[in-house]
N, C-alpha and C positions, 0 to 999 in steps of 0.2 A: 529956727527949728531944723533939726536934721531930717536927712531922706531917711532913715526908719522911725524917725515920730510922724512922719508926713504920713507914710504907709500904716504904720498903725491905726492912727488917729482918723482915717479915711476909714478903714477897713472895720473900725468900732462903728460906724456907723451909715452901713453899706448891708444891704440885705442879703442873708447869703449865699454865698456863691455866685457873688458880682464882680469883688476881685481880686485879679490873679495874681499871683505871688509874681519875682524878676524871674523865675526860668521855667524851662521846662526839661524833660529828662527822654531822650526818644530812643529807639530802637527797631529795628528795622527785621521782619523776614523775608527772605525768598532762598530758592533754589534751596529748600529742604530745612534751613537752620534759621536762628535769631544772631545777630552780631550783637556784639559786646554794649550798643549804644552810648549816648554822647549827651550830656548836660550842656542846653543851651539858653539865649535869653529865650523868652515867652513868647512865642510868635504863632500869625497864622502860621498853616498849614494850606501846602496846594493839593488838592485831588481833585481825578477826572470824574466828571459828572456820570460817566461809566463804575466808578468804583463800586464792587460790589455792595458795601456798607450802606447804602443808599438806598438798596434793591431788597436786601433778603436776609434782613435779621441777622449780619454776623457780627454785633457788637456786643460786646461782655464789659463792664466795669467793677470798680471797687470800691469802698470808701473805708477812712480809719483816720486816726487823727495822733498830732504829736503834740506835747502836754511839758511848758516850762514847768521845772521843777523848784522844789523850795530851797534848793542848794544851788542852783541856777543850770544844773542838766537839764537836757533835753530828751526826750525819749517817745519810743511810738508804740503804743498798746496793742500790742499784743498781736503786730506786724504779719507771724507767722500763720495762722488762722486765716488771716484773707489773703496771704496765698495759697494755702489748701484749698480754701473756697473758690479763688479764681478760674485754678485748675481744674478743678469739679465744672464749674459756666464753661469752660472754653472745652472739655470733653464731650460736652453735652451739646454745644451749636458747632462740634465739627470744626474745633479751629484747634491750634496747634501750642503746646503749652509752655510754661514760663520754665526755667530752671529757677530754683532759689535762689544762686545765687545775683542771677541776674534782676531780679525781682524785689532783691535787698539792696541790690546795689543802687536802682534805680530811686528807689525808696530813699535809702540813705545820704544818697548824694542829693536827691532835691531839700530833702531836711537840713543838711549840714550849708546850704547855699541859704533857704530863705529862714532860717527861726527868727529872724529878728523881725518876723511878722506877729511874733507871740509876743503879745505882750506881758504885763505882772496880775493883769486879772486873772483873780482861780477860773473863772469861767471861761477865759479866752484859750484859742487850741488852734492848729495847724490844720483842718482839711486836706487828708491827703486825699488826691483821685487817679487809680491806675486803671487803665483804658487800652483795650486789645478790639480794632477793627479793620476788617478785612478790607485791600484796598486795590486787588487786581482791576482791572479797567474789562472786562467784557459787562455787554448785557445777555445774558443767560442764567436759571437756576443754574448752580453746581456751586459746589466749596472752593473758597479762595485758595490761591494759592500764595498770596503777598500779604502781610499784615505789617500793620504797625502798633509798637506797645507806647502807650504814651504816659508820664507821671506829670501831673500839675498839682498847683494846690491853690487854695484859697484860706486864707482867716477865716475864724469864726469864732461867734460867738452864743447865746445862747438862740435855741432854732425857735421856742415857744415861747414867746415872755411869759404865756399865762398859761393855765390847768386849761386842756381843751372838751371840745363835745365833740363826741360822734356816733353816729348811726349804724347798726346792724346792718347791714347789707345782705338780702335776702332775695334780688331777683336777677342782679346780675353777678356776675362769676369773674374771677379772676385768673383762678389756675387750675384744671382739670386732674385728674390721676394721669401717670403716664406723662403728663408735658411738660414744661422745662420752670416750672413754678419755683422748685430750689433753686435754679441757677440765676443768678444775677444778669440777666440778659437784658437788651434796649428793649424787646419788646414786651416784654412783662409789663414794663411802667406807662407803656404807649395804650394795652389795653385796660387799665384803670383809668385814664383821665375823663373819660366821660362819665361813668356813675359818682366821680368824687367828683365833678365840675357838678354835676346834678346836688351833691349832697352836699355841696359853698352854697347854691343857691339857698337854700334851705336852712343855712345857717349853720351846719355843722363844718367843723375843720377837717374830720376827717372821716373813713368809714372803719367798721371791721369787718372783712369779707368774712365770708362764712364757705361750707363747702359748696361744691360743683352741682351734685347730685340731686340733694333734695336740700339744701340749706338749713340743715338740721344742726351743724357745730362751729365753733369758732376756728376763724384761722389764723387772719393777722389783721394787721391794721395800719396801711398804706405802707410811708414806707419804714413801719416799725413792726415788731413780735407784740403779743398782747399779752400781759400777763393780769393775773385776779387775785387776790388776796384775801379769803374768804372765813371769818371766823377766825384769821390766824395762819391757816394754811393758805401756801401759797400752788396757786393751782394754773397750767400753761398747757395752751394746744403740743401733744407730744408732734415730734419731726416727723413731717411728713415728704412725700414727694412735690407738695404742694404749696406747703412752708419754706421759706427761707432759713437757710440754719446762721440765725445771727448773733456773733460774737458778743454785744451786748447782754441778749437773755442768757448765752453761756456763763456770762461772767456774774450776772446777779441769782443766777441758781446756787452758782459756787458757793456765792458770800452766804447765801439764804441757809443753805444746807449747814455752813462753817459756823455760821449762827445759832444752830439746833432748829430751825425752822421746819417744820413737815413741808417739804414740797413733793407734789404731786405731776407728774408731765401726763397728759392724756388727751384722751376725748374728751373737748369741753361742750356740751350741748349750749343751743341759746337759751332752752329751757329750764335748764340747771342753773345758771346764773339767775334770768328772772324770776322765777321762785325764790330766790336767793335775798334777791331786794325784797319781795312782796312776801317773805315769812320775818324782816326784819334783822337778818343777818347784816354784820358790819362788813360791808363789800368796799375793797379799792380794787381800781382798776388802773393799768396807764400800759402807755405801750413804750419799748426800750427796742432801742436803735445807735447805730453810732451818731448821727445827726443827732436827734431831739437827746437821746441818754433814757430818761427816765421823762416818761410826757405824762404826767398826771391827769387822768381824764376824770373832769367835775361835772358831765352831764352824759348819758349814753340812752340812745332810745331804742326800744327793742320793742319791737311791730308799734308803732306809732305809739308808744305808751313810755316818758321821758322818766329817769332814774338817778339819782343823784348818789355818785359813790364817794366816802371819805376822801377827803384828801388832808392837806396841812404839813407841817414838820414834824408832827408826832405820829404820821403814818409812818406802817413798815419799811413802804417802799421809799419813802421822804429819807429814812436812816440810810438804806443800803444807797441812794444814789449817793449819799454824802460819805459813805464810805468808800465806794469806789474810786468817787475823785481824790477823797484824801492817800487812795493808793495809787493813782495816777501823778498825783505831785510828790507822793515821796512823806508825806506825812504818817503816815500808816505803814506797816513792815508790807512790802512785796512778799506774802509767803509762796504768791503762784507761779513764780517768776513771770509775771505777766507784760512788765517795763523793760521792751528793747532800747537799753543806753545808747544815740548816738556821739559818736567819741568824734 
């Protein structure tokens, strides 16, 4: 067996984001600028137990994914978007930003070194992960002045085998008005682990946070957007400062809309949906991310009272996930220009 069947074949059945691809892609700032960076193989990294990163929240990441095609290209969805979004994280925790082109390059060159991590399943994909933290060596609040931008990746394959359940979340909060809720920051994720550890015990997979204030609307749902599918229309917490604006929901509004579908972006109350089940409307729910894609949620409780929304193949959202991939491999016409070709 060769060393990319060995990788693969590992990596089929490896939970994700266990392991890494042969390189890594790094890049380095100081005294004002980012250098060109250097593809290397996969290795630790040494930092001072001083490094800022450690101390004071200045890490931002990324995630996106590269997708064999059916004519055997390779390509990465829609690449450009989460470097706009990067740049948005890394303005907002005071760190210092990517140029494109060095942010494609880094991109490009780890993609062209490992695809032969992807293998021929439609479902399998490349995890990209780009990764900006601050690494000055004092202990004091202040903004770094040394960062490192790092690109790794991992296989993957599907994040949910099955349709999940999850819980309204109604007494703890995730992201306030005002604070760094849109930006892809570390410590966004660091403050959900406790109310979603609370809601595993309980049995659900995951939550849907609701707002800050009085937990009156939907927001998201860990680490994906929620969308609702309600009668037909399809209906989504519009962008807030407290949402995540993620490429995933942007790309199945598209399709939704391309499709004649009513969709709706707004304030979604919790109360609007549970009326929703309890007057008998045909509700789907799932949440859409770059990991999961499309998570079809087949149970949700809302104030201790559990709801079973549609799911199957012949749901809406069952279609547009199957159309998306089939535009990720090239089956389907790109009309969005959505598939960066690496050459």
């Amino acid at each position: 067996m060769s060393t990319t069947e060995t990788n693969a074949n590992i990596a089929a059945t490896t939970t994700f984001g266990k392991v890494p691809t042969d390189h890594m892609f790094i890049a380095e700032y100081k005294n004002g600028k980012w250098n060109e960076g250097t593809l290397t193989r996969f290795q630790h990294i040494s930092l001072s137990p001083f490094a800022l990163c450690f101390h004071y929240g200045q890490t931002v990441f990324e995630g996106m994914k590269a997708f064999r095609m059916k004519d055997g290209q390779v390509n990465v969805f829609r690449p450009l978007k989460n470097f706009e979004r990067m740049n948005l994280s890394l303005e907002r925790m005071c760190m210092p930003p990517l140029s494109e082109e060095l942010f494609m390059h880094g991109v490009s060159e780890m993609v062209k070194a490992d695809k032969k991590f992807i293998d021929e399943d439609e479902e399998s994909s490349l995890y990209i992960r780009p990764l900006v933290i601050a690494t000055e060596e004092r202990i004091g609040v202040k903004v770094s002045d040394e960062y490192l931008f790092i690109v790794m990746c991992s296989p993957a394959k599907k994040y949910f085998a099955n349709p999940i359940k999850v819980k309204v979340e109604t007494e703890f909060t995730r992201a306030a008005e005002g604070g760094t809720g849109f930006a892809k920051c570390g410590g966004n994720y660091g403050a959900a682990y406790y109310p979603t550890h609370l809601a595993h015990l309980q049995g659900y997979d995951q939550v849907i946070w609701t707002d800050g204030q009085n937990h009156e609307y939907m927001e998201e749902s860990g680490t994906m957007n929620v969308i609702f599918v309600v009668d037909g229309t399809l209906i989504t917490p519009a962008l807030s400062g407290t949402i995540l604006e993620g490429i995933t929901r942007d790309s199945i509004l598209t399709l939704a809309r391309k499709n004649g579908m009513k969709v709706e972006e707004r304030r979604v109350s919790v109360k609007e949906i549970q009326d929703a089940f309890e007057s008998g409307k045909k509700v789907e729910a799932c949440g859409v991310g770059t990991v999961a894609v499309v998570a079809p949620i087949e149970q949700i409780d809302i104030n201790g009272k559990k709801y079973t929304p549609f799911t199957g193949d012949n749901s809406q959202m069952a279609k547009m996930k199957r159309q998306l991939l089939e535009i990720r491999l090239g089956i389907q016409k790109d009309e969005n220009g959505w598939n960066y070709m690496v050459k």
